[in-house]
C-alpha positions as CSV (number, residue, x, y, z in Angstrom):
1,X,39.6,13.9,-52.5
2,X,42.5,12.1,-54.2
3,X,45.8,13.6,-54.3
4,X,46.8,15.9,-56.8
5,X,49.7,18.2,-57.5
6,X,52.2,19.9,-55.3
7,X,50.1,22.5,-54.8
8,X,47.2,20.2,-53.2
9,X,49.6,17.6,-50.6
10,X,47.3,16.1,-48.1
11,X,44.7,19.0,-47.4
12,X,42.1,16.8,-49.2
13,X,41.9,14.9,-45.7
14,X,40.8,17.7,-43.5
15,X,38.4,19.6,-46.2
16,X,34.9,17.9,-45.5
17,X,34.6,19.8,-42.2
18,X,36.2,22.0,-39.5
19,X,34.3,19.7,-36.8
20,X,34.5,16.5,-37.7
21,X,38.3,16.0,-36.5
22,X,37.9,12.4,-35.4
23,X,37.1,10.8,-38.6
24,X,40.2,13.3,-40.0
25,X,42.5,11.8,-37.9
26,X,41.7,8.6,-38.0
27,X,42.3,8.7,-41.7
28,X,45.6,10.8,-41.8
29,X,46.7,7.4,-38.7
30,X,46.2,4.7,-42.0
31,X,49.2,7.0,-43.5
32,X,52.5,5.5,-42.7
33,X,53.6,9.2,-41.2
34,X,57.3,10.2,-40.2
35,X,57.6,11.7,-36.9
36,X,56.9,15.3,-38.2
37,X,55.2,16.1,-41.1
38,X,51.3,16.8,-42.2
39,X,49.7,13.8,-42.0
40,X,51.1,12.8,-38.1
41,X,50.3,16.6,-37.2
42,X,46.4,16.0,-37.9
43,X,46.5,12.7,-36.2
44,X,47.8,14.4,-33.3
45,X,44.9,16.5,-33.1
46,X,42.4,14.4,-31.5
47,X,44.6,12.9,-28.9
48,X,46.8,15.8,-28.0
49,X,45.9,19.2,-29.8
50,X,48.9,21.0,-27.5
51,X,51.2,18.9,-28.7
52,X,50.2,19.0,-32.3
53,X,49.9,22.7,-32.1
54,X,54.0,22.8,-30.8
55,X,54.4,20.2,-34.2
56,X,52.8,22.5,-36.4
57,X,54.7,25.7,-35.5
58,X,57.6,23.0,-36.2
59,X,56.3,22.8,-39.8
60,X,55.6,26.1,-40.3
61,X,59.5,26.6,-39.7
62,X,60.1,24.8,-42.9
63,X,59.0,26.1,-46.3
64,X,56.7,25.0,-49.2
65,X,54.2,22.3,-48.6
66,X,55.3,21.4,-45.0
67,X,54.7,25.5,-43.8
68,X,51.4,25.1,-45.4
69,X,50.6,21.8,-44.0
70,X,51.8,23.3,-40.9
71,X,49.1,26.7,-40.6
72,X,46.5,24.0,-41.5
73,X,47.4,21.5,-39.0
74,X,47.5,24.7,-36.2
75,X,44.4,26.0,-37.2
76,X,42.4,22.4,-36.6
77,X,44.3,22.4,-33.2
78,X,43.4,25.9,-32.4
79,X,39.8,24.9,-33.0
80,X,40.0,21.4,-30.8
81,X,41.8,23.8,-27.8
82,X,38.7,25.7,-28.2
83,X,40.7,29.0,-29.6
84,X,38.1,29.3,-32.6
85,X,38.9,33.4,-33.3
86,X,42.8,32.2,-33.5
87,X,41.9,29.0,-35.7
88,X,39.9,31.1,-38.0
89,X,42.9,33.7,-38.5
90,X,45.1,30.5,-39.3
91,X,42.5,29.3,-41.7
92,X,41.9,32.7,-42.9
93,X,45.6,33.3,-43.6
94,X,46.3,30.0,-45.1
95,X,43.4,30.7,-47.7
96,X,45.2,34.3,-48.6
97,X,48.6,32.4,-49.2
98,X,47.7,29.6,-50.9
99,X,48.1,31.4,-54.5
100,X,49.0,28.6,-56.9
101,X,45.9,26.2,-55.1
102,X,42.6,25.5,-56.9
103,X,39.8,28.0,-56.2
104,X,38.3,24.7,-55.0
105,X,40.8,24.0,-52.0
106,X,41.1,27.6,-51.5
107,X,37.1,28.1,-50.9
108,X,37.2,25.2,-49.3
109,X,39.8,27.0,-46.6
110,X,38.1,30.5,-46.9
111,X,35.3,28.3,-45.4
112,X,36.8,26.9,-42.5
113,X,38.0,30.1,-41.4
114,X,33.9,31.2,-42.2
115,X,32.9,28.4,-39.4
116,X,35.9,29.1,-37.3
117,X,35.0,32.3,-36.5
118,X,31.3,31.6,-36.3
119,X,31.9,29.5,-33.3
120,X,33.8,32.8,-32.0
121,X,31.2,34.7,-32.2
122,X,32.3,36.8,-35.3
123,X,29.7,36.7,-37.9
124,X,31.2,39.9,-40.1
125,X,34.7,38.2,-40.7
126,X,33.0,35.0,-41.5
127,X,30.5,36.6,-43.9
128,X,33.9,38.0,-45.4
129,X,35.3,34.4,-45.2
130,X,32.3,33.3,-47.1
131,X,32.2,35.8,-49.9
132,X,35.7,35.0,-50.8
133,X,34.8,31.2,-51.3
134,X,31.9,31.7,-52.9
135,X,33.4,34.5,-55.3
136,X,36.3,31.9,-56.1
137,X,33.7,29.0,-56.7
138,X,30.4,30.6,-57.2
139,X,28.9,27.3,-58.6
140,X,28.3,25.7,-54.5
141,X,25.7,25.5,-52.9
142,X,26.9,24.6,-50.0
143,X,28.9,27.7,-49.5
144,X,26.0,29.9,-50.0
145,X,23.8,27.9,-47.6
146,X,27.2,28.6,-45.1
147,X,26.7,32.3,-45.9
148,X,23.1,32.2,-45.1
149,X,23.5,30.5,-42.2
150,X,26.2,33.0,-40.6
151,X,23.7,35.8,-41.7
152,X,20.6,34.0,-39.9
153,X,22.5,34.2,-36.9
154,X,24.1,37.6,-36.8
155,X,20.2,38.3,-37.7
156,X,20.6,39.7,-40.9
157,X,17.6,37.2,-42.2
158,X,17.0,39.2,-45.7
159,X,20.7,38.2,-46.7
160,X,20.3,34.8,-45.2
161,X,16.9,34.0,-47.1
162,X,18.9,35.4,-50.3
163,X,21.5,33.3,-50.1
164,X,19.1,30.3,-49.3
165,X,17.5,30.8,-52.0
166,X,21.0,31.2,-54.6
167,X,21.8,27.3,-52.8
168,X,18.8,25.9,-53.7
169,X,19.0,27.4,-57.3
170,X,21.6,25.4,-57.3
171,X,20.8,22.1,-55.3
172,X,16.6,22.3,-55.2
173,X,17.0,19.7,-52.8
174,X,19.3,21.0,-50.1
175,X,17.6,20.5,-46.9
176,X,19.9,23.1,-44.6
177,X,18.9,25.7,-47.3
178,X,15.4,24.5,-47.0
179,X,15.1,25.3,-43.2
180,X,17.4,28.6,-43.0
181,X,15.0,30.1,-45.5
182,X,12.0,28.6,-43.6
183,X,13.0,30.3,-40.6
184,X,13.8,33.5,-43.0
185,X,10.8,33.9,-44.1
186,X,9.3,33.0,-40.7
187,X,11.3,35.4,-38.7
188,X,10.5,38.1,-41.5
189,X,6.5,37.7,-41.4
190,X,5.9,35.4,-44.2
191,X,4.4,32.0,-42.6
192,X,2.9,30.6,-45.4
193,X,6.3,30.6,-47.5
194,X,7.9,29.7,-44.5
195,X,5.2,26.1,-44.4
196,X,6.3,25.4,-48.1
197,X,10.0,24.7,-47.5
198,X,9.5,23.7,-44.1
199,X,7.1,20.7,-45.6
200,X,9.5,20.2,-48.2
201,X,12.3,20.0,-46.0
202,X,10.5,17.4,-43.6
203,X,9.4,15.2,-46.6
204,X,13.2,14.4,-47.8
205,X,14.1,13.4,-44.0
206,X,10.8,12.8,-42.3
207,X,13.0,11.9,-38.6
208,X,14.9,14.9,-39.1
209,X,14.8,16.7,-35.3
210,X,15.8,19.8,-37.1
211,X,13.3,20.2,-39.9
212,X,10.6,19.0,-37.3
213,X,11.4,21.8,-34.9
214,X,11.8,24.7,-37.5
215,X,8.3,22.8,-38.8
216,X,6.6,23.4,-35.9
217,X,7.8,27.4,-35.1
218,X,6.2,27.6,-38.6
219,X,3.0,26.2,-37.5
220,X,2.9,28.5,-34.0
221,X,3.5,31.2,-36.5
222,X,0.4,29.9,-38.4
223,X,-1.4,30.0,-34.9
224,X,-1.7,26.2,-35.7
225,X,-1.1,25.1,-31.9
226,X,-2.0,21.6,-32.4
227,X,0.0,20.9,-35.5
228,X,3.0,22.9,-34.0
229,X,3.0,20.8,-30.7
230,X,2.4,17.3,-32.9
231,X,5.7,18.6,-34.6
232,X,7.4,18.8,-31.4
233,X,6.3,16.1,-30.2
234,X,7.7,14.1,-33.0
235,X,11.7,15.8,-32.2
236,X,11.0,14.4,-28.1
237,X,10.5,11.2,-29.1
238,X,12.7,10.2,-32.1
239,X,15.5,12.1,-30.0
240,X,14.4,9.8,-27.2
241,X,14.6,6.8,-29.7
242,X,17.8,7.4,-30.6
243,X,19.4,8.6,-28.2
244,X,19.6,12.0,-28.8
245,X,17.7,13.7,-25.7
246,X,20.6,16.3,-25.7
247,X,20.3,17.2,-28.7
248,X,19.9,21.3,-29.0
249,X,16.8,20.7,-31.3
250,X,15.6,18.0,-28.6
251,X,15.7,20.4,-25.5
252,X,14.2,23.2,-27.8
253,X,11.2,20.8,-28.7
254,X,10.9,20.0,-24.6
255,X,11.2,23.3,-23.8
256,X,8.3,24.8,-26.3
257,X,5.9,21.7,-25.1
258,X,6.4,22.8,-21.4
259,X,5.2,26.4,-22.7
């Protein structure tokens, strides 16, 4: 994201995902910062999240851009300090005050705060997180596959097959959508439908441990034993290839085939 007006400073650096701090930092480093603003606050993140958390309370002192920058800088160090309820307020709140902002960078916020408080454990203020992005940019995809996938695990699968299915009205090809509404439809009784997407899915990333896994908990649905343990077979060994034996999908492919 380039940079834009006032209202848009440096968020652009941080918006691809609440997770992925490392690359963020390492970004907001090429930035020729000053002791205390934005930019040094993110990069302080990854190395020392207690210390960028007292910088951004610093920021937040101030006014305009730098509080901002500030509530967004102590959210992503809330989340690396593993305080993902707190983090997801700060997002939360940022979203709510960022009034003369895009409905882009907003929903983009509104979102982080969704996946904040997922990680918490608190699927009804993320839903709530989610609406409000995807009521300020209803043209994403992406934020209704996030909505579907906060449903799928609070286990409201109805609304989480839904809004699979609004994503891939929008992006046919969305292979997270793809699988959330695979295990929908699975979970919910409907195999076959389940098989189509889960097929699909597998066919645009045929290595995918993921799309193998929810593949073959299709197939055992289908009381398809053989096809359902080739599938898992499959996630054991390209995990194995690739290092990846610790992967969640991994261990849950290991852990079906010693069923």
């Amino acid at each position: 994201m380039k940079n834009q007006s006032m209202q848009r400073p440096a968020f652009g650096l941080l918006l691809a995902s609440v997770l992925l701090l490392a690359p963020v930092a390492a970004r907001a480093q090429e930035t020729q910062a000053s002791p205390e603003n934005y930019e040094a606050c993110v990069a302080l993140v990854e190395s020392d999240a207690s210390a960028a958390l007292g910088m951004a309370k610093s920021l937040k002192a101030q006014r305009g851009e730098a509080e901002a920058g500030g509530t967004h800088c102590e959210a992503l160090a809330l989340m690396k300090l593993g305080r993902a309820a707190e983090a997801g307020d700060a997002f939360f709140d940022l979203a709510e005050r960022l009034l003369r902002a895009d409905d882009a960078l907003r929903s983009d916020v509104y979102a982080q705060a969704g996946d904040a408080w997922v990680l918490a454990g608190e699927f009804k203020p993320a839903i709530r997180a989610y609406d409000n992005a995807i009521a300020r940019t209803p043209g994403s995809a992406t934020f209704y596959e996030g909505r579907a996938r906060v449903k799928g695990l609070a286990g409201e699968w109805e609304g989480a097959r839904d809004d699979a299915a609004e994503a891939l009205a929008l992006e046919p090809n969305f292979p997270a959508a793809l699988l959330i509404r695979a295990a929908a439809n699975r979970t919910l009784g409907y195999p076959r439908a389940a098989l189509v997407d889960a097929n699909n899915a597998v066919k645009l990333n045929p290595h995918s441990l993921d799309a193998l896994l929810e593949r073959g908990l299709v197939h055992q649905a289908l009381g398809d034993k053989p096809s359902a343990w080739g599938d898992w077979s499959k996630v054991v060994k390209y995990a194995k290839d690739t290092g990846h034996e610790e992967d969640p999908a991994a261990l849950a492919a290991a852990h079906y085939l010693s069923q």
